[in-house]
Chimera marker file (.cmm) of the C-alpha trace (Angstrom):
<marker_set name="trace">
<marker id="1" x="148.952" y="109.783" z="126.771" r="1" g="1" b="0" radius="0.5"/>
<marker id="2" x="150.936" y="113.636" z="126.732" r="1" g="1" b="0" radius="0.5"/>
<marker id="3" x="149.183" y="115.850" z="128.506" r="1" g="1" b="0" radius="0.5"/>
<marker id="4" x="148.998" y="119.614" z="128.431" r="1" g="1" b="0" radius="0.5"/>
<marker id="5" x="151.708" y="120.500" z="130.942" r="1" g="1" b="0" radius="0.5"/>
<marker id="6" x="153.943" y="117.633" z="128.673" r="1" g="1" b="0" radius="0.5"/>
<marker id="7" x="152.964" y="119.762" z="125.423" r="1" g="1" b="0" radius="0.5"/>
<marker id="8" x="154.125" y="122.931" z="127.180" r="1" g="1" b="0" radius="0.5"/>
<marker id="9" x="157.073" y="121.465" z="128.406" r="1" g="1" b="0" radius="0.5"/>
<marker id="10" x="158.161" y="120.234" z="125.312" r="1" g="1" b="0" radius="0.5"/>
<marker id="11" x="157.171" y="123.589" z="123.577" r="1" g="1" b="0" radius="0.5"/>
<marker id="12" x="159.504" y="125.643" z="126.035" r="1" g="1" b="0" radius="0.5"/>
<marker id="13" x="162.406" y="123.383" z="125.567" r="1" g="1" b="0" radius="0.5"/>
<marker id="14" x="161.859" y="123.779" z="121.762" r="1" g="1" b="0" radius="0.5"/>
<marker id="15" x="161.970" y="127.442" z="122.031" r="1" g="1" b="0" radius="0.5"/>
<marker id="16" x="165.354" y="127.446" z="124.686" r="1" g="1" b="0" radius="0.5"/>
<marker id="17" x="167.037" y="124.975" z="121.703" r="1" g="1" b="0" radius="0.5"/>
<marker id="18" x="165.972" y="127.604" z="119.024" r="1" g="1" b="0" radius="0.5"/>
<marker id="19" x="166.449" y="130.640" z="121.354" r="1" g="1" b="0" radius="0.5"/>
<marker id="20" x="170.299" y="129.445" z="122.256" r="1" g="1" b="0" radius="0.5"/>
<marker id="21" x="170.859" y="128.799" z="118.809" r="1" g="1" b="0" radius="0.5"/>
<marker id="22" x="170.067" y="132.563" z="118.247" r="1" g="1" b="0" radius="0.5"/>
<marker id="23" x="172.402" y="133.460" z="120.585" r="1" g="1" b="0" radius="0.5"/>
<marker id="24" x="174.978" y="131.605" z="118.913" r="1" g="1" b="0" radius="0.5"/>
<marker id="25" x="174.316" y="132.550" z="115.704" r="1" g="1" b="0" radius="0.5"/>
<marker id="26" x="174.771" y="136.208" z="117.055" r="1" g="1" b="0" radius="0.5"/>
<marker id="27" x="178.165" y="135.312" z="118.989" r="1" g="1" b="0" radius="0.5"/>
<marker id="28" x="176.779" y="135.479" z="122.094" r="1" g="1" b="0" radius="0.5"/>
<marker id="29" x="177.442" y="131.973" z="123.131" r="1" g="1" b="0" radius="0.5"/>
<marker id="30" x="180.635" y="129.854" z="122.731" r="1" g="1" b="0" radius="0.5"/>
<marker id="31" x="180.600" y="126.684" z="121.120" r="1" g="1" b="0" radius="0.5"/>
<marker id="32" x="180.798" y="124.822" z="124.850" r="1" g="1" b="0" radius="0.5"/>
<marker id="33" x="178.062" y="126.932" z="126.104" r="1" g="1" b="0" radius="0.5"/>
<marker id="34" x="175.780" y="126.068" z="123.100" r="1" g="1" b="0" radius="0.5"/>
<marker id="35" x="176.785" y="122.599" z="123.537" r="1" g="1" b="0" radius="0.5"/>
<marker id="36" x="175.623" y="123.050" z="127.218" r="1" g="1" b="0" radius="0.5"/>
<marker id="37" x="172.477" y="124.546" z="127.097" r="1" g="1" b="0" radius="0.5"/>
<marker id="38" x="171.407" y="122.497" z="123.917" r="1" g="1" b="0" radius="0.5"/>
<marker id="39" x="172.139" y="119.010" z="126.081" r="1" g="1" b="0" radius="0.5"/>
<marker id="40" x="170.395" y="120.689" z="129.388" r="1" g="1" b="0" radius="0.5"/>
<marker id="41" x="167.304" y="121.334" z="127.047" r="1" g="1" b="0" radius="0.5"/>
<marker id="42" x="166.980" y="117.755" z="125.128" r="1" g="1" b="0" radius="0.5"/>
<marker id="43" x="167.366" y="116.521" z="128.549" r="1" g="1" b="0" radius="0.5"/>
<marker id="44" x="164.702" y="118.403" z="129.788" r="1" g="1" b="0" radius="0.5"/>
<marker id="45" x="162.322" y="117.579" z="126.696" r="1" g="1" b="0" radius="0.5"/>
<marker id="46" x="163.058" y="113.725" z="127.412" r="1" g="1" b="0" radius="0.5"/>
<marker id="47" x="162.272" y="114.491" z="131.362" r="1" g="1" b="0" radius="0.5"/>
<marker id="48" x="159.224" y="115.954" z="129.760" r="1" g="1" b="0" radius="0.5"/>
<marker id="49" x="157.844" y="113.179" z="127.889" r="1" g="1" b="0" radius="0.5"/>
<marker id="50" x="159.346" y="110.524" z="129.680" r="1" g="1" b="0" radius="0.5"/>
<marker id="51" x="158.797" y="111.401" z="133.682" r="1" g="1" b="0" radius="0.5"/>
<marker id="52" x="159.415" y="108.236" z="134.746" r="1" g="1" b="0" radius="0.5"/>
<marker id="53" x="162.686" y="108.420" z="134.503" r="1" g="1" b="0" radius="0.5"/>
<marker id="54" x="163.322" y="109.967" z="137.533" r="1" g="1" b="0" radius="0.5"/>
<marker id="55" x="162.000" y="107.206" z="139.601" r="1" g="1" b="0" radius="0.5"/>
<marker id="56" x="165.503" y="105.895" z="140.524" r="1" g="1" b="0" radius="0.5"/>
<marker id="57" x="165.977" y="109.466" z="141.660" r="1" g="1" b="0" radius="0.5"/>
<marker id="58" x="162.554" y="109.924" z="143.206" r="1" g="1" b="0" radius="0.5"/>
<marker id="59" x="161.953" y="106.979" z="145.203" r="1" g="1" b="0" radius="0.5"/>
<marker id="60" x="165.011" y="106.724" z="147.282" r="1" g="1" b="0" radius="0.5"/>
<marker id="61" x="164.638" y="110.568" z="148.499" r="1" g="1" b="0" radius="0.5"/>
<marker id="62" x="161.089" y="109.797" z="149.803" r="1" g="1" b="0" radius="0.5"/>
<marker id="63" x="159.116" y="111.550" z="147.120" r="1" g="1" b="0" radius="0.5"/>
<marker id="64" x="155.728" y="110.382" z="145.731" r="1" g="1" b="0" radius="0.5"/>
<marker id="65" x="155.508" y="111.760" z="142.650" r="1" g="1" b="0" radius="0.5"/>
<marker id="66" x="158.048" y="112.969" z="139.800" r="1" g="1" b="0" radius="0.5"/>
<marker id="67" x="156.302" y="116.258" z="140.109" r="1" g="1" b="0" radius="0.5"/>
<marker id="68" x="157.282" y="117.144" z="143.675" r="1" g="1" b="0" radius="0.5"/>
<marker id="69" x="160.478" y="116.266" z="142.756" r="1" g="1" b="0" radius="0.5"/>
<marker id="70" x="160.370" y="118.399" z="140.282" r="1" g="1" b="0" radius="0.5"/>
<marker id="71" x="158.743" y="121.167" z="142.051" r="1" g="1" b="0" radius="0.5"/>
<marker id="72" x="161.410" y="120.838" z="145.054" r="1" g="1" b="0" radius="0.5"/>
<marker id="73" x="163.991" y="121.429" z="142.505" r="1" g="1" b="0" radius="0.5"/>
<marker id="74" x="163.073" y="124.166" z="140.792" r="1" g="1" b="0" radius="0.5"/>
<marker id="75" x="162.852" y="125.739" z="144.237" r="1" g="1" b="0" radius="0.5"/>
<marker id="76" x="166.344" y="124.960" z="144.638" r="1" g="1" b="0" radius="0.5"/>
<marker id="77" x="167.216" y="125.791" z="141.300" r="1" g="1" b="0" radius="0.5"/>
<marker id="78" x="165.961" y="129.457" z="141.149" r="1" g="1" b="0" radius="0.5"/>
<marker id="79" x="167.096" y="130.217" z="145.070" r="1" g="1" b="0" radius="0.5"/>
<marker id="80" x="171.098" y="129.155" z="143.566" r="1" g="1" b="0" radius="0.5"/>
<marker id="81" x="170.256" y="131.274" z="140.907" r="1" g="1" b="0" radius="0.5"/>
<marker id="82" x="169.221" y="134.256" z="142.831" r="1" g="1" b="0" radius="0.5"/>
<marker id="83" x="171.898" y="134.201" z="144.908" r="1" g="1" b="0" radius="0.5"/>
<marker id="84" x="174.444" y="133.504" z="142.308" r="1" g="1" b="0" radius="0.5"/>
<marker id="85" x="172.927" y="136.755" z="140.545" r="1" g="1" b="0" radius="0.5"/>
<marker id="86" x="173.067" y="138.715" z="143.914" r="1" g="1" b="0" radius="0.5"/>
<marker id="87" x="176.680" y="137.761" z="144.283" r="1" g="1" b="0" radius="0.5"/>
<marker id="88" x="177.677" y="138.655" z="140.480" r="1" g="1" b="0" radius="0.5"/>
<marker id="89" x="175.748" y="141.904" z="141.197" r="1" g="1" b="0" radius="0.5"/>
<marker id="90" x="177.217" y="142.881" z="144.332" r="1" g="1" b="0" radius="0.5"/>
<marker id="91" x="180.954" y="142.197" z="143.080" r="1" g="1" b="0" radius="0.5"/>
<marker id="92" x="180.054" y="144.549" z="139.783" r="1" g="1" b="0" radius="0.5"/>
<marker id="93" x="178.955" y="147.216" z="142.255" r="1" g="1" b="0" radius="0.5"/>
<marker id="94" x="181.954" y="146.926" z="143.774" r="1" g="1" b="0" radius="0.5"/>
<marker id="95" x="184.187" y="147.340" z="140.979" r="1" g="1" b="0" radius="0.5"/>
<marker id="96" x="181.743" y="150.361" z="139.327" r="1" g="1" b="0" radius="0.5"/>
<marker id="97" x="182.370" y="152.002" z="142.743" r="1" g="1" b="0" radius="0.5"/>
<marker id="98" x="186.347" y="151.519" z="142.402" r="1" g="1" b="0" radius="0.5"/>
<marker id="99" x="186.311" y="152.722" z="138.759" r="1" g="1" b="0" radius="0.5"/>
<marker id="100" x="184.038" y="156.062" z="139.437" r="1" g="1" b="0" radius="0.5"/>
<marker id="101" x="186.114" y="156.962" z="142.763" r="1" g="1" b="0" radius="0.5"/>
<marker id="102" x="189.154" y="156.569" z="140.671" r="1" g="1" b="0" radius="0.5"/>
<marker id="103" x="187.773" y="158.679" z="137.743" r="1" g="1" b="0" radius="0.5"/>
<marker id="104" x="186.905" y="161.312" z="140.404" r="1" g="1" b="0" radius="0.5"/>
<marker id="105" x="190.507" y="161.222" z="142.089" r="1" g="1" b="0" radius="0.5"/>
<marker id="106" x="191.902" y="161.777" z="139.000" r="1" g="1" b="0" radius="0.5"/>
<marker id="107" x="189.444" y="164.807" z="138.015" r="1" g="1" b="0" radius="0.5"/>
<marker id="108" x="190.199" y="166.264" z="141.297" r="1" g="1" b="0" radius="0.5"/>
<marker id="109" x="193.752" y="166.610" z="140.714" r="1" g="1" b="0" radius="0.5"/>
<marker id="110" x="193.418" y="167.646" z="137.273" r="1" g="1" b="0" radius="0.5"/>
<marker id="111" x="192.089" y="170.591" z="138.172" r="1" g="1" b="0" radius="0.5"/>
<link id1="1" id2="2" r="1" g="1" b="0" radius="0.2"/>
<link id1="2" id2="3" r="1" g="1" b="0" radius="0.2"/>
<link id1="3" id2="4" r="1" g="1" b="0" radius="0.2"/>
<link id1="4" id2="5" r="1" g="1" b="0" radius="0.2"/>
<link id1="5" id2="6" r="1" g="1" b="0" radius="0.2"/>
<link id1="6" id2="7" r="1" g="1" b="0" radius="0.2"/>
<link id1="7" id2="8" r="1" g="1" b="0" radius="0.2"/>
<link id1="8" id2="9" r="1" g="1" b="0" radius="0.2"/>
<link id1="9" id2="10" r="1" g="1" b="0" radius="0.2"/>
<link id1="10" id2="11" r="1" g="1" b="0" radius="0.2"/>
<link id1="11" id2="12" r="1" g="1" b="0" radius="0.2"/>
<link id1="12" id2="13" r="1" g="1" b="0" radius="0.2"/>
<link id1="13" id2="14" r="1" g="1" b="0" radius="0.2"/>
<link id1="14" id2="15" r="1" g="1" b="0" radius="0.2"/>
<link id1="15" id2="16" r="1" g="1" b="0" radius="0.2"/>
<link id1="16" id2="17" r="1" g="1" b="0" radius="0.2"/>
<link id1="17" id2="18" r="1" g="1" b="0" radius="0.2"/>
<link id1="18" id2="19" r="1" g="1" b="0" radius="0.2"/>
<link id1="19" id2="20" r="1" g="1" b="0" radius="0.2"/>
<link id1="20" id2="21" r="1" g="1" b="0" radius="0.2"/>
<link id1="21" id2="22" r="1" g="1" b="0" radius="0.2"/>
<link id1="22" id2="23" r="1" g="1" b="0" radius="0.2"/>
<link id1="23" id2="24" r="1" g="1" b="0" radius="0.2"/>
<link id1="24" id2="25" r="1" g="1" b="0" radius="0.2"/>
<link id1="25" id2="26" r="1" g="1" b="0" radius="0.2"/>
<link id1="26" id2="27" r="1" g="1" b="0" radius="0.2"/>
<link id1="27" id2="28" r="1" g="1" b="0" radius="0.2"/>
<link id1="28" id2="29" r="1" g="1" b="0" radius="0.2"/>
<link id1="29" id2="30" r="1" g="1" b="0" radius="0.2"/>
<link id1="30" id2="31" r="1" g="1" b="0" radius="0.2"/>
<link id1="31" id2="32" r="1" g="1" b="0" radius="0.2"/>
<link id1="32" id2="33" r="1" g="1" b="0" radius="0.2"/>
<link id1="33" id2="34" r="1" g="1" b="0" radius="0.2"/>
<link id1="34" id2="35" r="1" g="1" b="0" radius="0.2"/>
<link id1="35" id2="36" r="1" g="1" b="0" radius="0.2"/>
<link id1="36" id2="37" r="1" g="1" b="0" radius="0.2"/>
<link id1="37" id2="38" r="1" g="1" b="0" radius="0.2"/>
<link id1="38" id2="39" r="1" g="1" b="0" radius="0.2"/>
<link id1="39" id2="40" r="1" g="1" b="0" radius="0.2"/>
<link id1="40" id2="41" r="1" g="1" b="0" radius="0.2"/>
<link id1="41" id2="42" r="1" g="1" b="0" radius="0.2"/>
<link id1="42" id2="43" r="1" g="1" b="0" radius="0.2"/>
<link id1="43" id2="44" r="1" g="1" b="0" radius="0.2"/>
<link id1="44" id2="45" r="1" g="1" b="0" radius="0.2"/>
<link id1="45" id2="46" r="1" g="1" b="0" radius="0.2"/>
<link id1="46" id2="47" r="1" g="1" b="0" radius="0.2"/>
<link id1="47" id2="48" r="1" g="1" b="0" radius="0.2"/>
<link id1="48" id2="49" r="1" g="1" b="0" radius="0.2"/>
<link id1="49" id2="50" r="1" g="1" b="0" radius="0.2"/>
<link id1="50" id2="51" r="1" g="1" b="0" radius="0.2"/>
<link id1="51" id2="52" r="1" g="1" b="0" radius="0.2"/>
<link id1="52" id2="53" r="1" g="1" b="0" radius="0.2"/>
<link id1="53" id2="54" r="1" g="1" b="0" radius="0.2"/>
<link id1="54" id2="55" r="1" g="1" b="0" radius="0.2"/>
<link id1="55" id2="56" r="1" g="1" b="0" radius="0.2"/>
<link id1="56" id2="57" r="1" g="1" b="0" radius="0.2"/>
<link id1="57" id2="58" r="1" g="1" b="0" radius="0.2"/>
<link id1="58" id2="59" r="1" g="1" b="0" radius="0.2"/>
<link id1="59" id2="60" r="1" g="1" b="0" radius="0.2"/>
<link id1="60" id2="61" r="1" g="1" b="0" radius="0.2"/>
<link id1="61" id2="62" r="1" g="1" b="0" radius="0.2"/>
<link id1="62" id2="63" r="1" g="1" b="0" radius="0.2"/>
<link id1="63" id2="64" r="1" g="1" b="0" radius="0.2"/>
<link id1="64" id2="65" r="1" g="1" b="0" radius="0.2"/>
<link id1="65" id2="66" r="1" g="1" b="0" radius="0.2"/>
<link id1="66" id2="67" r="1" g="1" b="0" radius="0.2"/>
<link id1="67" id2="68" r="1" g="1" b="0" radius="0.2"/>
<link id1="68" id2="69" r="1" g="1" b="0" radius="0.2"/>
<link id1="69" id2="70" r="1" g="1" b="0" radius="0.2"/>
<link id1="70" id2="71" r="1" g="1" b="0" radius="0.2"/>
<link id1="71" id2="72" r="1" g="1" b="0" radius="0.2"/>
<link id1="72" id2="73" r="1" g="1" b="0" radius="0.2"/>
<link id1="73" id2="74" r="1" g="1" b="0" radius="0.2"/>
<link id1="74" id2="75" r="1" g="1" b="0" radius="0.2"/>
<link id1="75" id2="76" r="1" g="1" b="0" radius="0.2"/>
<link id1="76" id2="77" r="1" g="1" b="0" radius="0.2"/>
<link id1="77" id2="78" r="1" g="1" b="0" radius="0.2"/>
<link id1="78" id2="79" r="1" g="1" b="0" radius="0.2"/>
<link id1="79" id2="80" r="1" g="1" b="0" radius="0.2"/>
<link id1="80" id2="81" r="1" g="1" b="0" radius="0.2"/>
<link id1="81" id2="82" r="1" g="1" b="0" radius="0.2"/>
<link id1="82" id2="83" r="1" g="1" b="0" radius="0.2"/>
<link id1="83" id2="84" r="1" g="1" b="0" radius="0.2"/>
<link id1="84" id2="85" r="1" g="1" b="0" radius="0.2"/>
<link id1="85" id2="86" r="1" g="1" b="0" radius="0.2"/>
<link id1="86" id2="87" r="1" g="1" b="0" radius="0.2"/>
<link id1="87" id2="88" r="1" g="1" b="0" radius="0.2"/>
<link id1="88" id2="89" r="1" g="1" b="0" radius="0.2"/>
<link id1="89" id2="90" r="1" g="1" b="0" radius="0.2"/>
<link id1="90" id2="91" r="1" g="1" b="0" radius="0.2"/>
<link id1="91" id2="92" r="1" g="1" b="0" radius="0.2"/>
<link id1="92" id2="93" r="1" g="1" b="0" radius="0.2"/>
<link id1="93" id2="94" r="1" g="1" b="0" radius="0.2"/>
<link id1="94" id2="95" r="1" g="1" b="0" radius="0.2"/>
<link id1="95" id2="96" r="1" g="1" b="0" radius="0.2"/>
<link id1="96" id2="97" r="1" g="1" b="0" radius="0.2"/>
<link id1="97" id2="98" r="1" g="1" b="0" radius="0.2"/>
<link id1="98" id2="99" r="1" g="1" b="0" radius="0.2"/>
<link id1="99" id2="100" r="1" g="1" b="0" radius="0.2"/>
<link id1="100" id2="101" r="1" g="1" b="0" radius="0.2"/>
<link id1="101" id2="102" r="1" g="1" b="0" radius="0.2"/>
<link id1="102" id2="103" r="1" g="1" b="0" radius="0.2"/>
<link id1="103" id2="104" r="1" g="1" b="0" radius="0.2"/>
<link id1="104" id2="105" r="1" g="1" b="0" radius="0.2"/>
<link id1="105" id2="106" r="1" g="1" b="0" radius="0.2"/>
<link id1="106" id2="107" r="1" g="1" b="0" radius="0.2"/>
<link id1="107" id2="108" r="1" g="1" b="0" radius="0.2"/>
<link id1="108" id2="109" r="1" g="1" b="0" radius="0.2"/>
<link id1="109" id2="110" r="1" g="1" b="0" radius="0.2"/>
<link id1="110" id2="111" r="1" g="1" b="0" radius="0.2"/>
</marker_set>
């Protein structure tokens, strides 16, 4: 039996396929990143409808459902990403500061 959080799950990762295939289509992706997020999606449509998959992965770590699991990782998941996006952020900052001090320098003596 699919229930509702399956159907949702299943209708986000059909929108993510169709959404990176957009961003293909528009150049936005390489061929290796489309390839990427296209197999990260089926796999999470097949996690989706089939959750018991994960028991090898579950069981061992001391979990008791597939949904903690899945809850502990998308914890996980999002604080990598935040801090991967803080980092990225930060080093562009850092550059934009270089690049308008340099601009400025240059104005300076220009005049």
């Amino acid at each position: 039996m699919v229930l509702g959080i399956q159907i949702a799950g299943i209708l986000f990762g059909l929108f993510m396929i169709y959404y990176s295939f957009l961003n293909y289509k528009r150049k936005e992706f390489t061929a290796k990143e489309f390839g990427f997020w296209i197999l990260l999606w089926i796999i999470f449509i097949i996690v989706t409808l089939f959750p018991v998959v994960l028991d090898p992965i579950i069981k061992p770590l001391g979990f008791f459902r597939a949904f903690d699991f899945l809850i502990m990782s998308g914890f996980i998941f999002i604080i990598a990403v935040i801090f991967y996006t803080y980092t990225i952020t930060r080093k562009n900052q850092k550059q934009i500061e270089t690049i308008v001090r340099e601009i400025a320098i240059k104005k300076k003596r220009g005049k």
